[in-house]
C-alpha positions as CSV (number, residue, x, y, z in Angstrom):
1,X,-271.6,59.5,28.8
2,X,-268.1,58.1,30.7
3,X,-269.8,55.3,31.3
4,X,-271.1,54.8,27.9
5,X,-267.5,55.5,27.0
6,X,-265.9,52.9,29.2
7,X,-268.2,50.5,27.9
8,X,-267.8,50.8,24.3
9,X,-263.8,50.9,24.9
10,X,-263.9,47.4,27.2
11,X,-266.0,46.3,24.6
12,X,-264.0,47.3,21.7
13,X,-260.9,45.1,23.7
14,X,-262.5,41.9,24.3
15,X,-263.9,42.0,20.6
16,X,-260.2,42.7,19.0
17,X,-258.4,40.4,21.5
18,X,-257.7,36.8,20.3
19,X,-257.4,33.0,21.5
20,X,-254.1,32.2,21.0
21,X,-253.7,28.3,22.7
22,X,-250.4,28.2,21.4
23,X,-247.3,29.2,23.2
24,X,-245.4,32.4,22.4
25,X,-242.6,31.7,19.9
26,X,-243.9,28.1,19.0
27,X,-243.5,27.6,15.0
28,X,-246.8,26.4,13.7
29,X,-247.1,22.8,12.9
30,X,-246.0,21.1,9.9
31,X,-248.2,20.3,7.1
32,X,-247.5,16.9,5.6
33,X,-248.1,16.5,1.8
34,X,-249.6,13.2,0.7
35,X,-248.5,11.6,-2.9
36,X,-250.4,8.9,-5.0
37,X,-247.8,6.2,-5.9
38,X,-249.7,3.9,-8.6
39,X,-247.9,0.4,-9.8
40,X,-248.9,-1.9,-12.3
41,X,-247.3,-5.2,-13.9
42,X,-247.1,-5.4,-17.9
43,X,-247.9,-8.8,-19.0
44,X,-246.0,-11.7,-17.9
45,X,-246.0,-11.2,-14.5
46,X,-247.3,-9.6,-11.4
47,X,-245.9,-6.7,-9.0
48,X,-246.1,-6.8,-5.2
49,X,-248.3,-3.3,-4.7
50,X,-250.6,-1.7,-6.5
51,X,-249.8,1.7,-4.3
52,X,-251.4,3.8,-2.5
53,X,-251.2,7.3,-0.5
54,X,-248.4,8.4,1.2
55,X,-247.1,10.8,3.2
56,X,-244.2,12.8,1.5
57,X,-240.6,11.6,1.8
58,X,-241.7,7.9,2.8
59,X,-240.0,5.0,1.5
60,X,-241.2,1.8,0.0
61,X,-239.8,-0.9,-1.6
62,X,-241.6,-2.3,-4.9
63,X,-241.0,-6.3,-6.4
64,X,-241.9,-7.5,-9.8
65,X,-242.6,-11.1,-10.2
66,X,-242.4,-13.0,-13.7
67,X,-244.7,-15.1,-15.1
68,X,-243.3,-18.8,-16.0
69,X,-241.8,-18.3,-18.9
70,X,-240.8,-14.9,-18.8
71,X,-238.1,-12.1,-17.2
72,X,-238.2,-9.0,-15.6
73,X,-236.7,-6.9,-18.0
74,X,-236.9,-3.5,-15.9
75,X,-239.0,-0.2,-14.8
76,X,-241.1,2.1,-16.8
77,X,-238.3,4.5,-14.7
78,X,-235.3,3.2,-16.6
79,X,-234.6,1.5,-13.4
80,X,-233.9,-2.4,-13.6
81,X,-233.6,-3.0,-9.6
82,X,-235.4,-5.8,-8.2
83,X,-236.9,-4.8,-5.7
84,X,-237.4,-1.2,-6.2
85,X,-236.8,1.3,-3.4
86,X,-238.6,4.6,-4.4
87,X,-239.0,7.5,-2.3
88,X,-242.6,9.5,-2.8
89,X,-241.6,13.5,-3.6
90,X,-244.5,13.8,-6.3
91,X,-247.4,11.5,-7.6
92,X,-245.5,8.6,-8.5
93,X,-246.4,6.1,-11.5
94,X,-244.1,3.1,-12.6
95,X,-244.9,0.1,-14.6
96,X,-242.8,-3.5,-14.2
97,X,-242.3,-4.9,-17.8
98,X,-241.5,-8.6,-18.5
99,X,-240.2,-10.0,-21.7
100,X,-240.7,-13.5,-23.5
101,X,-237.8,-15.9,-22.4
102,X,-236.2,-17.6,-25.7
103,X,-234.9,-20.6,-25.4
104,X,-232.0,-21.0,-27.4
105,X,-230.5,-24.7,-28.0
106,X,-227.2,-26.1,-29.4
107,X,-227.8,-28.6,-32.5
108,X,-224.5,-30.8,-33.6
109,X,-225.1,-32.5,-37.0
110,X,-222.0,-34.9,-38.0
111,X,-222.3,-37.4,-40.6
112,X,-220.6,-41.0,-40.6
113,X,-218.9,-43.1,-42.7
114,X,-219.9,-42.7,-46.3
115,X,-221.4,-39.2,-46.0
116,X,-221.7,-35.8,-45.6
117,X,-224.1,-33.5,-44.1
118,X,-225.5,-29.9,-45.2
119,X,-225.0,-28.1,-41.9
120,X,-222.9,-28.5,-39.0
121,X,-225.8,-27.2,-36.4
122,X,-225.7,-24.0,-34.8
123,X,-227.4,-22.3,-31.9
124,X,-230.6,-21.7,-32.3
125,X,-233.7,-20.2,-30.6
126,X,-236.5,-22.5,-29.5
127,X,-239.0,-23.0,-32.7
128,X,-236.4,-22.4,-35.2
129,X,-237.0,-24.8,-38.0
130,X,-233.6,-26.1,-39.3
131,X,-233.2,-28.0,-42.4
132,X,-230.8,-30.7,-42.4
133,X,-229.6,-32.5,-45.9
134,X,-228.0,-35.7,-45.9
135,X,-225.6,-36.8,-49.0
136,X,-224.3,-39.9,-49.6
137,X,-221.2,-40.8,-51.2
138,X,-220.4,-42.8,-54.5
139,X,-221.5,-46.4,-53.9
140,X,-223.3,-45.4,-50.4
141,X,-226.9,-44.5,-49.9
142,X,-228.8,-42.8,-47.2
């Protein structure tokens, strides 16, 4: 009966007794978070990454490139930095918007001798139709 004793007690030990390959008063490692950053160009232009995943805290750097013909006009963020430096806490999702580029021109209308003219020009953006009059004085003609 002691020996059946003995047995079940040794036995009870090794079962409750645990593998521990760590050292004694080691913290556990550290579990690194992953984040999704997506990127995407609206139209008239083109961005540098689409994104990816990354490990939480890391740093990247973001450029938007216009189209011929168009401006970057800023972030989906509010941001209008070019490049972009963001820093991935969360799942991350910014846009790069362009805008149209308007030419404007300068027009100078002045009439000679004899004349007169219905405008003096302006500035005005590219496609702007502009109608000019011209009037001719007593004894002149156009």
């Amino acid at each position: 009966m002691r020996r059946l004793f003995t047995f079940l007690s040794l036995t009870l030990l090794l079962t409750c007794a645990k593998e521990d390959s760590q050292a004694p008063n080691t913290p556990p490692a550290q579990v690194i978070k992953n984040y999704t950053l997506t990127v995407s160009a609206g139209d008239g232009g083109s961005v540098s990454s689409t994104g990816g995943s990354f490990a939480s805290g890391t740093q990247l750097s973001v450029t938007a490139t216009p189209n011929t013909g168009y401006s970057f006009s800023g972030w989906s963020n509010g941001s209008t930095a070019n490049p972009l430096n963001v820093t991935l806490n969360s799942n991350t999702t910014i846009t790069a918007n362009f805008q149209v580029i308007v030419n404007s021109y300068s027009l100078t209308v002045t009439a000679g001798e004899g004349g007169s003219v219905s405008s003096e020009g302006g500035e005005y953006e590219e496609g702007t139709e502009v109608t000019l009059t011209a009037i001719a004085n007593n004894e002149y003609r156009f």
